[in-house]
KESE-598621 format. One record per residue (C-alpha): residue in one letter; x, y, z. Coordinates in steps of 0.5 Angstrom, whole numbers, plus 500, padded with zeros to 3 digits. Last residue first. Example, Ala and Ser with C-alpha at 12.3 -4.5 7.8 and 13.67 -1.06 7.14 Angstrom:
BEGIN
S527498514 A525491516 
This chain:
BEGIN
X131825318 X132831323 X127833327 X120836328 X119841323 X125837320 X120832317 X120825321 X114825322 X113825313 X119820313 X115816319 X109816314 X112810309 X113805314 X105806317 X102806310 X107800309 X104796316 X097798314 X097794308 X101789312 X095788316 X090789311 X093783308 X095779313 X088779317 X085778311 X089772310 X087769317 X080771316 X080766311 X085761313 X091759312 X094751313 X091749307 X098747304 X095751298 X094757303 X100756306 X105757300 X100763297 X100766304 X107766304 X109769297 X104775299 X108775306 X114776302 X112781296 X109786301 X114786306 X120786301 X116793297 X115796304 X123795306 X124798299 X121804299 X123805306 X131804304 X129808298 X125814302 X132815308 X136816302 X132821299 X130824306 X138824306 X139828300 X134833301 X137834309 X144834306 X142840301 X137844306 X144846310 X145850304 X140855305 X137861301 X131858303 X126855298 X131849296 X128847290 X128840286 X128837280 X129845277 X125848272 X119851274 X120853281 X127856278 X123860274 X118862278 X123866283 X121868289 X123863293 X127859289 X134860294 X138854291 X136850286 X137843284 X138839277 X138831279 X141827273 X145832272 X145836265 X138841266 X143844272 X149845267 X144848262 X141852268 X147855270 X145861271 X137861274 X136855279 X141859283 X146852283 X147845285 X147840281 X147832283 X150827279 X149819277 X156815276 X162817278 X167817271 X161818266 X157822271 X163827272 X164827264 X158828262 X158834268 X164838265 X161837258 X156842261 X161845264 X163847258 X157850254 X156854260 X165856260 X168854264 X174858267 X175853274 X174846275 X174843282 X176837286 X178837293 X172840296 X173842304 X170849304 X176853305 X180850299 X175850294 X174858295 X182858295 X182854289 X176857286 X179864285 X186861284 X184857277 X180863275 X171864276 X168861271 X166856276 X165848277 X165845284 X165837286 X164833290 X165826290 X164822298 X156822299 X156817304 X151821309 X157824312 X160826307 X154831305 X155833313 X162836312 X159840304 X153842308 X158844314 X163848310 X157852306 X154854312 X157861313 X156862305 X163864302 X164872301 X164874294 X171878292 X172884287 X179886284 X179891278 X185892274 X187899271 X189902264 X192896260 X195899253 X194898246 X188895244 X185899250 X184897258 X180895263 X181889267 X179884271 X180880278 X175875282 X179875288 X180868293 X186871296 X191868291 X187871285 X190878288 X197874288 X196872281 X193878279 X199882281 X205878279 X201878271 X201886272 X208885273 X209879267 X205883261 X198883259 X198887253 X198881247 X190883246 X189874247 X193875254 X188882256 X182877254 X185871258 X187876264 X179878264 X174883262 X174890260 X175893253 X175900251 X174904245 X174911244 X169915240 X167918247 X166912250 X166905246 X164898247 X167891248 X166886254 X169879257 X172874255 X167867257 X162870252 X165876249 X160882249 X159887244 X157896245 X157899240 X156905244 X156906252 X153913255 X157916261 X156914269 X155920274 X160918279 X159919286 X163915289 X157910293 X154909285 X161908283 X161902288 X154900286 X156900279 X162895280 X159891285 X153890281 X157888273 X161883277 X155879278 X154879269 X148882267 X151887263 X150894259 X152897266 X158894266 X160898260 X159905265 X162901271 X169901268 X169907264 X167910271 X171906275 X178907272 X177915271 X175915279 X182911279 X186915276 X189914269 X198914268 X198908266 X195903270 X191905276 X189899281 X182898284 X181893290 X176890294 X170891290 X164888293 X160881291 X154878294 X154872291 X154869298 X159864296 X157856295 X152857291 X151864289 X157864286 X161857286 X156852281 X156846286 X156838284 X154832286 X156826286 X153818288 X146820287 X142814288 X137817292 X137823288 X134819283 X128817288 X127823289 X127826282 X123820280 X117820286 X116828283 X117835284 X121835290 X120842294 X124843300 X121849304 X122844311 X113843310 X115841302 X120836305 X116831309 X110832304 X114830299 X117824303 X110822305 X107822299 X112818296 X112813301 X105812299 X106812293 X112807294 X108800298 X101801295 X102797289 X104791294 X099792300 X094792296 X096786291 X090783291 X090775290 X091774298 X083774298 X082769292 X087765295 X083763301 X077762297 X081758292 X084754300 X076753302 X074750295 X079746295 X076743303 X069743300 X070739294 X074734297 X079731292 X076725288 X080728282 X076732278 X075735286 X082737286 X083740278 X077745279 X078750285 X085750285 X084751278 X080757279 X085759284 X091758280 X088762276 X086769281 X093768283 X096768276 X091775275 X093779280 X101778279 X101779272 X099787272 X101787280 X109787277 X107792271 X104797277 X111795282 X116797275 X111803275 X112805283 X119803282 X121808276 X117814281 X110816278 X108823279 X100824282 X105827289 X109832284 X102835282 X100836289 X106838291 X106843284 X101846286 X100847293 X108850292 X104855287 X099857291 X105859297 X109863291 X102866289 X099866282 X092863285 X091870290 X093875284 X100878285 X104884286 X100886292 X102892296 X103891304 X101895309 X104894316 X103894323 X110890327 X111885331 X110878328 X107878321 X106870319 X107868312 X101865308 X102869303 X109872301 X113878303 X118883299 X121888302 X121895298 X119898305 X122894311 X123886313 X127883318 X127875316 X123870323 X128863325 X125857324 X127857316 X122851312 X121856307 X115857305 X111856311 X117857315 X116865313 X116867320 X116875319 X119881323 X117888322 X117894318 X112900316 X108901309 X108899302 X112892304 X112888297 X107883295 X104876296 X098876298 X094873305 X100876310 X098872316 X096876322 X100876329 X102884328 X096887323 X097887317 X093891312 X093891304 X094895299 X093895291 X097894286 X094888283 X087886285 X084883291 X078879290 X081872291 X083874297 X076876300 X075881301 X075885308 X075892308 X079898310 X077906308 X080911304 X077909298 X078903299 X084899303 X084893303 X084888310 X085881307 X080875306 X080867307 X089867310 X093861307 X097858312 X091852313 X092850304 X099848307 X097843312 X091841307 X097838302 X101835308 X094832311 X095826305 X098823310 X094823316 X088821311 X092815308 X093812316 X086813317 X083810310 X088804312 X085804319 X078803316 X081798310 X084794315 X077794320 X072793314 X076787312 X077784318 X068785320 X068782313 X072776314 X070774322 X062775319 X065770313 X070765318 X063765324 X058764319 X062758315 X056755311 X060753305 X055757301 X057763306 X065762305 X064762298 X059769298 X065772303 X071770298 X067773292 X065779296 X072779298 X075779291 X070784288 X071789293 X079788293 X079790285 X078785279 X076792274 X072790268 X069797269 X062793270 X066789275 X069795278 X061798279 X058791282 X065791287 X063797289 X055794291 X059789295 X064793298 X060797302 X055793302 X059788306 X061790312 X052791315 X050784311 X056781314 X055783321 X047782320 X049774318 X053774324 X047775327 X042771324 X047765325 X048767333 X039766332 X039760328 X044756332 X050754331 X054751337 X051753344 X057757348 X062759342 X055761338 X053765343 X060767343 X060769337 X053772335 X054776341 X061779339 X060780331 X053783333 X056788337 X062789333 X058790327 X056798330 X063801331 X066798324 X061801320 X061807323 X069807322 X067806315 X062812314 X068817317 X066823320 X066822327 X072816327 X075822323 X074828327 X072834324 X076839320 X071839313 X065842318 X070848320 X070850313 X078849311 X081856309 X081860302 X087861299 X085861292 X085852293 X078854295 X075847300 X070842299 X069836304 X061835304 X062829300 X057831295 X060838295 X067835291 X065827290 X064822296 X066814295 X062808295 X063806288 X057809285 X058815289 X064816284 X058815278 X053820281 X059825282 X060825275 X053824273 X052832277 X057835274 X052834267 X055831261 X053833254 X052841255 X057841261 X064838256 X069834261 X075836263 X077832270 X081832275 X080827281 X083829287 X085823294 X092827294 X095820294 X090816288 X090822284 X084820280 X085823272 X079824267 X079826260 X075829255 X069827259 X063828255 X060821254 X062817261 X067812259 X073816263 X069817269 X069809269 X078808268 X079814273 X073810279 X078803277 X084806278 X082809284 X079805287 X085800285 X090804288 X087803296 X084807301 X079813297 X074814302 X074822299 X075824293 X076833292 X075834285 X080839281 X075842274 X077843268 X071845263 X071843255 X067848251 X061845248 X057851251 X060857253 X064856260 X063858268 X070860269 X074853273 X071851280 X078849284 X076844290 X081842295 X082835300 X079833306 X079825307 
């Protein structure tokens, strides 16, 4: 498997050292385990990780005590490539794989070898063996078979035996010995040769599913065009500083992320987004590494480092997500903690009790062999990563990034969720619609009071108001004592004056909002408009209305989120009453709450998860983050771009698009059926095999036959979420 290696600075002595590993031939959880808990026992490790899906060891570790080479060593020691040992190295800073690291498998793989070349003895020797009994030259060449498929686990199970670790290797090398001294040639060749086969397409399987991770690495430009001193140069990306230009040319990936310097064009930013169709870009636009420049030339100013882009974040937090854990996936772990070492029991005691009692020795012997092979619970433990892995990869390729095995399946089991309004379900671009004078004042007199206070503000109303007088031509005046009123609205003065802007609730509580102004209000709220006010102590002095125009797919989303079984819906806004009915009222939600507060919608989604059960948050990933931190399953929309919305949702939507909301829910939907599907397959043919096994009906190729089998068959369950990504269709 090819995977990525990061190389931290060259440190000091006796200072820690990070590094992300690339493993290759890891195929089952205990590999993994087993190589994390001996790297762990090496003198200088600080700590020691192996990321049994990614198929990555991180590691800290001091180098004047314990040199990089000793922790290869060790990994090898277990039969599997480490980092430059295993030929499969990469840059995580953007570069592209070696051609070298894109080989065929079956080319490139030791155990596809293995197998290839122990099938002709395992064939010769059987039919000789079939024709004319046993006899020495069928023996010696079934013995070879099992000499050629049995290093491998052979000498991996010295090393996971030394780590006091009773994996798949040592159970089968156990079983094969057995069955050697109980001179079955044929069953022990047969049993290896199974083996080799089922770990070999468990590896293939893995390795197609841990390509979602190198896929996204593949977008990722190895050197850019700078221009230097009047000249272009090619550098490597890592090379390029902050602030300086690159050149793109059309059919070219962009290698940084930026801001258009230079020219205009169209760029597919699917990579990141998951968006099929290309974004029209022009000076001050911003870009991202590892999007595709269609048409047009362009130079492109760097506003990031090459490990700090959008694209190396997402490979970051993919990966990361991916070494996460979900709740079934530890209740799993628990389960296999207690069931490999019964079974191991009941084998010994099978293997003992029987012949004490006059049974036959060889025929006991027989079944505790057979259960020693059903022992190991490969099939079991991988059943949930490996959907896991899919699920995600699944959605990082559609610009859906979930951050780990326990928000996806949280949001499998989500039963509401919940929209913020502005900027969710509307466009968040507001436009100032109306503007009524009050009390003898003009309107250029109402926006540039207005605007000016609004100018110390962060609040969306603020930009519409600004950029309507900027449009105008009025020229803002200086604010002073300036105050806000959370959840009321603005204080400060002009000129000496005094002057308040903010909603209806503030005008009330000022006791000059009288009922011909409420009439007004009311029917501008009606049509969906946001209104506030300017006005003094004494006196309203005009009213400003502005609206936000509701998303295109808003409708459909909310549609298809009903369709998938998600029938509580709900939206929460500051907005009034009349502003969100009518916006409620367009999009298909029958429940919503108006003039929250942050605090109170927060409230709002206790209360919603009390009375409905586990609840979904959508929002801009920004505001609201209280109310998105609340949910069982917090939800960004349009992260691209935003590092704090990256950092704090559970999952982020790239794309400023709500129809990647029910695709999210029903690939989480879809991972829990798998999941479960995967978990009952393992558990009841284990149960089987044990029942057959003790009855003497199983045979030893027979349980390794369904223990690979089903291994194979749960990686296979679990890889139809990451082929059925929206890239090649709907979930």
């Amino acid at each position: 498997m090819i995977f990525m290696t990061t190389e931290s600075k060259r440190t000091e002595p006796h200072q820690t050292h990070e590094e992300t590993l690339p493993i290759s031939g890891l195929d089952c959880p205990d590999c993994a385990l087993k190589v994390e808990k001996a790297i762990q026992k090496i003198p200088g490790v600080k700590s020691a990780t192996v990321n049994f899906t990614a198929s990555n060891l991180y590691i800290e570790y001091d180098p004047a005590v314990s040199k990089r080479e000793k922790i290869f060593s060790k990994v090898e020691d277990f039969g599997y490539g480490v980092g430059g040992s295993s030929g499969y190295t990469a840059d995580l800073e953007g570069a592209v794989l070696p051609e070298t690291s894109k080989r065929s498998f079956w080319l490139s793989d030791k155990r596809a070898l293995t197998v290839i070349i122990s099938s002709l003895p395992l064939a010769i020797g059987g039919i000789t063996e079939l024709i004319f009994g046993d006899n020495i030259f069928s023996i010696a060449l079934l013995l070879v078979t099992v000499v050629i498929t049995g290093y491998r686990p052979a000498r991996s199970s010295v090393s996971s035996l030394m780590s006091r670790v009773f994996d798949i290797n040592v159970l089968m090398t156990i079983a094969v010995i057995g069955a050697v001294i109980l001179r079955q040639w044929t069953e022990a060749a047969t049993v290896m040769f199974l083996f080799a086969f089922g770990t070999m397409l468990e590896a293939y399987t893995m390795d197609k599913t841990r390509h979602a991770i190198r896929s996204l690495l593949e977008f990722a430009p190895s050197e850019a065009a700078v221009k230097r001193d009047g000249d272009v140069i090619l550098v490597p990306i890592e090379d390029v500083h902050i602030g300086e230009v690159v050149v793109v040319k059309p059919g070219e990936r962009i290698p940084v992320d930026g801001e258009i310097a230079f020219g205009h064009t169209s760029i597919n930013q699917s990579a990141i987004t998951g968006e099929s169709m290309p974004i029209t870009k022009i000076p001050g636009d911003p870009v991202y590494a590892g999007t595709l420049n269609h048409e047009g030339y362009i130079e492109v100013r760097s506003t990031k480092r090459s490990q700090d882009t959008t694209l190396s974040h997402i490979i970051h937090l993919v990966e990361e997500a991916q070494s996460k854990k979900a709740p079934s996936q530890r209740f799993i772990d628990r389960f296999s903690a207690y069931y490999t070492p019964v079974v191991i029991a009941m084998a010994f005691l099978i293997a003992v009790i029987p012949p004490i009692l006059g049974l036959p020795f060889i025929t006991w012997i027989y079944r505790a062999l057979v259960l020693l092979v059903i022992a190991c619970p490969c099939a079991l433990v991988i059943s949930t990563p490996v959907s896991v892995a899919s699920a995600i990869g699944a959605a990082s390729r559609s610009g859906v990034l979930i951050k780990g095995g326990s928000h996806l399946e949280q949001a499998g089991q989500v039963s509401t969720v919940v929209f913020d309004k502005t900027g969710t379900l509307t466009s968040g671009i507001l436009s100032v619609t109306d503007i009524v004078p009050l009390n003898g004042y003009e309107e250029n007199d109402i926006l540039t009071i207005t605007s000016s206070i609004e100018a110390r503000s962060g609040h969306p109303l603020a930009d519409a108001v600004i950029d309507y007088a900027k449009k105008r031509g009025l020229d803002p005046l200086e604010p002073g004592n300036f105050k806000s009123m959370p959840g009321l609205g603005l204080k400060a003065e002009i000129n000496n004056m005094p002057y308040y802007v903010g909603n209806p609730k503030l005008f009330s509580e000022l006791k000059v909002y009288d009922a011909d102004v409420e009439l007004l209000v009311s029917a501008m709220q009606k049509e969906g408009k946001t209104v506030f006010m300017l006005g003094t102590e004494d006196k309203l002095l005009g009213i400003v209305a502005v609206a936000d125009k509701l998303r295109a797919d808003a409708r459909q989303a909310v549609r298809q989120l009903r369709e998938i079984g998600i029938s509580n819906i709900v939206m929460l806004t500051g907005d009034n009453a009349e502003t969100a009915r009518e916006i409620a009222s367009q999009v298909g939600i029958d429940d919503y709450q108006a003039e929250l507060l942050p605090e109170e919608k927060v409230t709002a989604i206790e209360s919603i998860s009390q009375k409905y059960g586990k609840v979904a948050m959508v929002g801009d990933g920004v505001n609201d983050a209280p109310a998105i931190s609340r949910a069982d399953v917090g939800i960004a929309m349009g992260a691209i771009g935003s590092d704090i919305a990256l950092e704090t949702s559970d999952i982020a939507l790239m794309a400023d698009e709500l129809s990647n909301l029910p695709y999210t829910m029903k690939l989480s939907r879809r991972s829990l059926r798998i999941i479960k599907q995967n978990v009952t397959a393992s558990i009841a043919v284990k149960l089987a095999f044990i029942a057959l096994g003790i009855a003497g009906l199983a045979t030893l190729w027979m349980a390794v036959f369904a223990d690979t089998g089903i291994a194979v068959l749960v990686i296979l369950n679990g890889m139809r979420l990451f082929a059925k990504s929206r890239m090649f269709g709907k979930v």
